[in-house]
C-alpha positions in Angstrom: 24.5 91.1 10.9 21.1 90.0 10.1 21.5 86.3 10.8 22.8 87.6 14.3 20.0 89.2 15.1 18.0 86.4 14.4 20.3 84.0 16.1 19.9 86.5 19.6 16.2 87.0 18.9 16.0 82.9 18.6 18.4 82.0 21.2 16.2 84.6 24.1 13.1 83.3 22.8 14.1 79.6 23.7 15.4 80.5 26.9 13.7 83.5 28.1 11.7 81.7 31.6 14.9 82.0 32.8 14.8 85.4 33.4 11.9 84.4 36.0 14.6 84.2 39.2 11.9 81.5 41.2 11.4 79.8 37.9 15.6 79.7 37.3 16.2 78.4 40.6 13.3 75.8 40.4 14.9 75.0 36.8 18.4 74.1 38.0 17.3 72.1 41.3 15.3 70.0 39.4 17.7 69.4 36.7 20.2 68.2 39.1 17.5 66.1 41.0 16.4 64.7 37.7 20.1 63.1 36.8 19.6 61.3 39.5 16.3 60.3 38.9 17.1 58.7 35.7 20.1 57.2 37.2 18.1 55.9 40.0 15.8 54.1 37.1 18.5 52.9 35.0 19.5 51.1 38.4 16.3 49.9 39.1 15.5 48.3 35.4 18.8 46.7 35.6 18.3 45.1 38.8 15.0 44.2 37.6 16.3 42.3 34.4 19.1 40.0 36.8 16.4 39.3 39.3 13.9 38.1 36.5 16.4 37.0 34.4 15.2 39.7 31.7 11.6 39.0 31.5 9.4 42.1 29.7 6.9 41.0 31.8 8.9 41.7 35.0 10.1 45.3 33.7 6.4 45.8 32.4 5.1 45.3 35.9 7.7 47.0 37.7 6.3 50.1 35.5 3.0 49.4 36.0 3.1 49.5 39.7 5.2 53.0 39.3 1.8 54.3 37.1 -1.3 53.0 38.2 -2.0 54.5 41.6 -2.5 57.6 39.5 -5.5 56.5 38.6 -6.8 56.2 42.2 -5.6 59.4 43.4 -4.7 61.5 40.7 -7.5 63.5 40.0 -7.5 64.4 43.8 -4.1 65.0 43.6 -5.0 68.0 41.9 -7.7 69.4 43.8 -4.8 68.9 47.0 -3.2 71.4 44.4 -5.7 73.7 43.6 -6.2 73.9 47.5 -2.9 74.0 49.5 0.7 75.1 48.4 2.2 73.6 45.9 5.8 74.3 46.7 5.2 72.9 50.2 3.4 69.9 48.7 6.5 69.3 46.2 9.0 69.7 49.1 7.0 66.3 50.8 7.2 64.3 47.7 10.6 64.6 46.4 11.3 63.9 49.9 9.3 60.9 49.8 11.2 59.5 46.8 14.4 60.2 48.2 14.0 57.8 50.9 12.3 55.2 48.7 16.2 55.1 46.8 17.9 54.7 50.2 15.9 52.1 51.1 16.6 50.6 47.8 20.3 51.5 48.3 20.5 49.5 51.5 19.0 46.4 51.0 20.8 46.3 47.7 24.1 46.6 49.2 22.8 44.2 52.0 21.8 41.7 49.4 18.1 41.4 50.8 16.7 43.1 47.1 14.2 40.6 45.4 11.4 40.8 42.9 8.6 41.3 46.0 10.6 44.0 47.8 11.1 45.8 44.5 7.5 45.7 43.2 6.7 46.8 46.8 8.9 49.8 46.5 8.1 50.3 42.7 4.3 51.2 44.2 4.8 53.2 46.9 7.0 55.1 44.2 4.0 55.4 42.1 1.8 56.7 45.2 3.9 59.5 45.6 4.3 60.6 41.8 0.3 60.2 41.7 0.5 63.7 43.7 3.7 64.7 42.5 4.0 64.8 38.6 0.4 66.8 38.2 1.2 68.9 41.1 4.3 69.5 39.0 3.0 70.7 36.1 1.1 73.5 37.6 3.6 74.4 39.3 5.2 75.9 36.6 2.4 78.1 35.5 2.8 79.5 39.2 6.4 80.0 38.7 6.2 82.1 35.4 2.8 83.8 35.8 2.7 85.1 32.5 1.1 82.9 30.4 3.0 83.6 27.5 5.9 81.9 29.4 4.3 78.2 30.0 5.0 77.0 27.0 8.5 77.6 26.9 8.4 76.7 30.8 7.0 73.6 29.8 9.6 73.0 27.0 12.5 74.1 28.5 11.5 71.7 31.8 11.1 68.7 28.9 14.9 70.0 28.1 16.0 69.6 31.2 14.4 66.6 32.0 16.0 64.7 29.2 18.9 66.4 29.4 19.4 64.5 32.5 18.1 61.4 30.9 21.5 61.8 28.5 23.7 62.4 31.0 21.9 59.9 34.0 22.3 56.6 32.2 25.2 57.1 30.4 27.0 57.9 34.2 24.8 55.1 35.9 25.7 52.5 33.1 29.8 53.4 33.8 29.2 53.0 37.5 27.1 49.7 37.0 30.4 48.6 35.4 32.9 49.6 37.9 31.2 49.4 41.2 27.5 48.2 42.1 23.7 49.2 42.1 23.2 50.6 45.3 25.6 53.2 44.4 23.8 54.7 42.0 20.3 54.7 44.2 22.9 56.5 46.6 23.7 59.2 44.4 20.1 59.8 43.4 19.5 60.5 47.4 22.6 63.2 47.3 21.4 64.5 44.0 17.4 64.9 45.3 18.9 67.9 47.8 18.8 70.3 44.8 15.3 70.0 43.9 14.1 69.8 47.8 17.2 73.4 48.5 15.4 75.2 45.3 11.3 74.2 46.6 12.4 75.6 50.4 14.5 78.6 49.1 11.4 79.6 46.6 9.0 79.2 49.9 6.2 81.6 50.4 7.1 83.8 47.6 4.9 81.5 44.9 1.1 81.7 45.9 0.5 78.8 43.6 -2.9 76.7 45.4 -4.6 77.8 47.8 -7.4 79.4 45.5 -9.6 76.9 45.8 -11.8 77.0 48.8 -13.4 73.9 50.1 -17.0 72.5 48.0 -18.8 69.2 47.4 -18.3 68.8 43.7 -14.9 69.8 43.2 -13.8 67.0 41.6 -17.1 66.5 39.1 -16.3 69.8 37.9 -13.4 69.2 36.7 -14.5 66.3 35.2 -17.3 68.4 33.4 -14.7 71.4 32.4 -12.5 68.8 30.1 -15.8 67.1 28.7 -17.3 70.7 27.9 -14.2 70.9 25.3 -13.6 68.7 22.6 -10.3 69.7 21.8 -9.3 69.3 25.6 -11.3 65.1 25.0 -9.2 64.8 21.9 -5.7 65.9 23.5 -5.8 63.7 26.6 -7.0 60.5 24.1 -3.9 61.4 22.4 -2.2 62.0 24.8 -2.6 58.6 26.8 -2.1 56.2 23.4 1.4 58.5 22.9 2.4 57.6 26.3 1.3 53.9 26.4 3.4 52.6 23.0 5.5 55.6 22.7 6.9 57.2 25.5 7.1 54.0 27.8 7.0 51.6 25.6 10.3 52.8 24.3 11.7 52.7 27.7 10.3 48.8 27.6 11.9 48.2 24.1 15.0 49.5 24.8 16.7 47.3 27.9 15.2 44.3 25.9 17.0 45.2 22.6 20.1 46.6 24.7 20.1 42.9 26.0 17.9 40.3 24.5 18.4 41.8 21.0 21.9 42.8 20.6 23.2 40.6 23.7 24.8 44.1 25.0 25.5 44.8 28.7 24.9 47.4 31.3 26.6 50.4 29.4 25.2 49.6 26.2 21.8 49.9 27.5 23.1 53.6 29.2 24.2 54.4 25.8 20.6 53.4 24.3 18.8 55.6 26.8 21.2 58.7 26.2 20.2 58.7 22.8 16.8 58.6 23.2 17.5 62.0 25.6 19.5 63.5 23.2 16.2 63.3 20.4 14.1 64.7 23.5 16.1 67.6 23.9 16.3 68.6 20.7 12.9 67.8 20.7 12.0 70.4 23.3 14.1 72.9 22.2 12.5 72.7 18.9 8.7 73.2 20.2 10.9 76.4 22.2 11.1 78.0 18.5 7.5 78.6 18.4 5.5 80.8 20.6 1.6 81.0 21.5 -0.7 77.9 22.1 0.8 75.2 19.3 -2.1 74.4 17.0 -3.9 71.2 17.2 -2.6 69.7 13.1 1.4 70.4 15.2 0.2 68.0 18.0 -1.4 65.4 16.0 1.2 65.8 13.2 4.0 65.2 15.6 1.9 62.0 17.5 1.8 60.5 13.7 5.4 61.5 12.6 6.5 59.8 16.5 4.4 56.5 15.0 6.5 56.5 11.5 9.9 56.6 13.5 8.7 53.9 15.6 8.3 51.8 12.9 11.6 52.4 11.6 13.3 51.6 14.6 11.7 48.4 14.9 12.9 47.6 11.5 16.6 48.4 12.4 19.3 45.4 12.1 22.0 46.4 14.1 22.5 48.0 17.5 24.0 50.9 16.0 21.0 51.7 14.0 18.9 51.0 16.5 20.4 53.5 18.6 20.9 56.1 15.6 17.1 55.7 15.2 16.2 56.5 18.3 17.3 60.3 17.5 14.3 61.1 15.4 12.4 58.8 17.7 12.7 61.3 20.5 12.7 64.1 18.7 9.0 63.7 17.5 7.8 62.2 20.5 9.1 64.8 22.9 7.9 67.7 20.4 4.3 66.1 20.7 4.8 65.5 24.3 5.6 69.7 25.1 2.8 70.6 22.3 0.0 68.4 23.8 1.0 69.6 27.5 1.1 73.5 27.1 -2.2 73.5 24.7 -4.0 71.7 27.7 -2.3 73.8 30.3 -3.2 77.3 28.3 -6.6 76.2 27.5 -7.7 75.4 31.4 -8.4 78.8 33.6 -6.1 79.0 36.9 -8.7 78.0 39.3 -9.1 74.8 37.2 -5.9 73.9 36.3 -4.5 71.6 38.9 -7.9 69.2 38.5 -7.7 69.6 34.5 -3.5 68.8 34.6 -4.3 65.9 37.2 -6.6 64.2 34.7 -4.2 64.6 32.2 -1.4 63.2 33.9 -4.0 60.0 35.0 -4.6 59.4 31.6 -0.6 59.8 30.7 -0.1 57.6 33.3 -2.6 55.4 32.7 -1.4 55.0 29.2 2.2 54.3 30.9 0.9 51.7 33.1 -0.8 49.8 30.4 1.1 50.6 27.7 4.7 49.2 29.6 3.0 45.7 30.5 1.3 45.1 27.0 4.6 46.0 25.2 6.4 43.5 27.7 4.1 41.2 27.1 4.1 42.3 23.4 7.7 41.2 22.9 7.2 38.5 24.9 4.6 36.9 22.2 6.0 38.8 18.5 9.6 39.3 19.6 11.3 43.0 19.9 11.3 44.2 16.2 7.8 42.8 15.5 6.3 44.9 18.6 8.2 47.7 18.3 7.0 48.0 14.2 3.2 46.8 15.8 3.3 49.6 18.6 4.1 52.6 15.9 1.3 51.4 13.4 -0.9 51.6 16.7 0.3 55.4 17.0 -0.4 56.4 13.5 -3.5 54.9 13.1 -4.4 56.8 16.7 -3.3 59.9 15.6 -5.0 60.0 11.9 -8.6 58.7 13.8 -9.0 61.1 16.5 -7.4 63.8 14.4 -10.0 63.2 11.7 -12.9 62.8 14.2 -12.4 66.0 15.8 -11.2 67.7 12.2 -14.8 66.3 11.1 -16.6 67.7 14.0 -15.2 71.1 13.8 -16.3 71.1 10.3 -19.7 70.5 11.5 -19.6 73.2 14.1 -18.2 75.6 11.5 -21.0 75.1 8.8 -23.8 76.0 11.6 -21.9 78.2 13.8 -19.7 80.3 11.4 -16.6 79.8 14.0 -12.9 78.7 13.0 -11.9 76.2 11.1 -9.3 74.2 12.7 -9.5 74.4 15.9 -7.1 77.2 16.2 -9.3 79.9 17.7 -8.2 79.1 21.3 -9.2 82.1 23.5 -12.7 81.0 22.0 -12.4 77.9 22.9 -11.6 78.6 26.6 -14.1 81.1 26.3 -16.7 78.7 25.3 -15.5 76.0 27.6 -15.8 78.3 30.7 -19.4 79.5 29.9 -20.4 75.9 30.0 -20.1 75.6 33.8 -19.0 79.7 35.0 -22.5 79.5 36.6 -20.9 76.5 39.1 -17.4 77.7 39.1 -17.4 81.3 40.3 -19.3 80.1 43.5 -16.2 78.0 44.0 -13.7 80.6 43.3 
């Protein structure tokens, strides 16, 4: 009877934003949007590697292009949040990318798709997403309101998310093999109506943005909230090295080894990518087990651990290794990836949030757009195992230095302040954070 209990008590704790109804609706348009998402990309990568006759270098650009105009407007991006609607701005961008896959949908099935166009398309992609993926992450603080919902918001979101990355490729990589790409950008057009139905159904009835009224020195002071806080300095450094060799340099590695490596085709490479998503989402669910702001060893821990299975995976013979490794792989990566992104959203105050998310999401980015071409080029110069065993060394040795640099410092402040150690006194450190600039912030509020 007891292990019930605890099974109940587990299973409402993982799932329990749910009960939010905006948040539930949100939830299960965006999952279905999201399979087509990832079966929009499998598309794209594949068309990507016949066109450049699978080149990293191609695929790193192509990625590239998709990440970098975050860093020109993504700290804007949220400040646009922090001002205006979010739901309304969310309904303009998934809209946005919807048409950017039937554009890709007709000139594939029209023949007319080339390198150029796709690098073309690949960047006006990235335009949108430099509003839409910090914008995004508010939102969901908006959506729950209680803040001791974001982080299993946040996790269960990251469950959903990869979720859709098992079941996206896996169905793109069969339809690859029995009909043609445009289909599949096709589908990801239908499949975008659930996100864009749940964002107009939720309407008025989520006051996220808005707040904010207009004032020179918005943006500076976001700036100056993150760089008041070291923990907040140490999370997005982490953050941003994770991304660049972990979380999209996998998704560099992988169509090379599904190809070059193992001389696989289309549905291997579906298969490759499913695994990943099925690590992830037992990776989110996971980090759903615990409640409260995770503590700073869990992220760091998980960044290193993420590193170790890297290194594995490079080291692995055989396709079905490979592809057996890449369980663990996801697992740790996706736990660090919901740990890092609910202790930054839970340390920033609401009228900061969007501008604080937005920098974190440039630097993710950033770290994407980077970290995709210097893997390609990576495996390019080393080969695939070399630079997938080269990319996790990079990660551990990231994760111990910063770890031990703000482990150090906290040490310091501890011996002359008498605070904490470990960083884990949170609501002092937003507390302390916020006094650093409240004098600024509540004439902007």
């Amino acid at each position: 009877m007891r292990r019930r209990n605890d099974s109940a008590r587990h299973e409402g704790r993982v799932f329990r934003s749910l009960t939010v109804p905006n948040y539930r609706r949100y939830f299960w348009g965006s999952f279905v949007s999201n399979i087509g998402l990832w079966m929009q990309r499998t598309a794209q990568v594949w068309v990507v590697m016949q066109l450049s006759g699978g080149n990293g270098v191609a695929l790193g650009v192509v990625a590239f292009l998709q990440f970098a105009p975050t860093l020109v407007f993504g700290l804007y991006a949220g400040l646009v949040g922090d001002r205006f609607s979010r739901a309304k701005i969310l309904l303009v961008t998934q809209c946005a990318i919807s048409a950017v896959s039937a554009i890709m949908a007709v000139l594939d099935f029209a023949g007319l798709m080339s390198l150029p166009i796709m690098y073309v398309l690949a960047a006006i992609v990235g335009i949108v997403t430099a509003f839409d993926a910090p914008i995004r992450q508010t939102f969901v603080s908006d959506l729950v309101v209680d803040p001791e919902f974001i982080g299993n918001a946040v996790g269960l979101n990251s469950a959903a998310f990869n979720s859709a990355r098992l079941i996206g490729p896996a169905v793109a990589g069969g339809l690859m093999v029995v009909t043609a790409t445009w289909t599949v950008f096709l589908l990801h057009v239908v499949a975008s109506l659930g996100i864009v139905a749940s964002l107009y159904s939720i309407g008025r009835s989520v006051p996220g943005g808005g707040r904010v009224p207009r004032e020179k020195g918005q943006l500076r002071e976001g700036i100056r909230y993150v760089l008041a806080s070291r923990d907040l300095v140490g999370l997005l450094l982490i953050a941003g090295f994770i991304s660049a060799l972990g979380l999209n340099g996998i998704q560099v590695f992988i169509p090379l080894a599904a190809g070059e490596l193992f001389g696989r085709g289309a549905l291997a490479f579906g298969m490759l990518t499913s695994a990943m998503a099925i690590g992830s989402v037992i990776g989110a669910l996971v980090s759903n087990l615990r409640s409260g702001i995770p503590k700073r060893r869990n992220v760091f821990g998980a960044a290193a651990a993420a590193g170790v299975c890297e290194c594995v995976l490079g080291a692995m013979p055989t396709y079905e290794l490979f592809a057996a490794m890449l369980l663990p792989t996801g697992i740790a990566l996706m736990y660090f990836v919901v740990a890092v992104n609910t202790r930054v959203q839970i340390s920033s105050p609401d009228w900061v949030r969007g501008r604080v998310m937005s920098l974190y999401m440039m630097i993710f980015f950033t770290g994407a757009a980077l970290g995709s071409t210097a893997t390609g080029g990576l495996s390019e110069l080393l080969g695939i195992p070399l630079a997938v065993v080269t990319a996790g060394a990079s990660m551990i040795a990231c994760a111990l230095l910063v770890g031990a640099v703000l482990l150090v410092r906290d040490r310091r402040r501890d011996s002359a302040e008498g605070e904490d150690v470990g960083g884990n006194s949170d609501s002092a450190i937003a507390t302390k954070v916020t006094s650093v600039i409240s004098t600024g912030a509540k004439s902007r509020v």
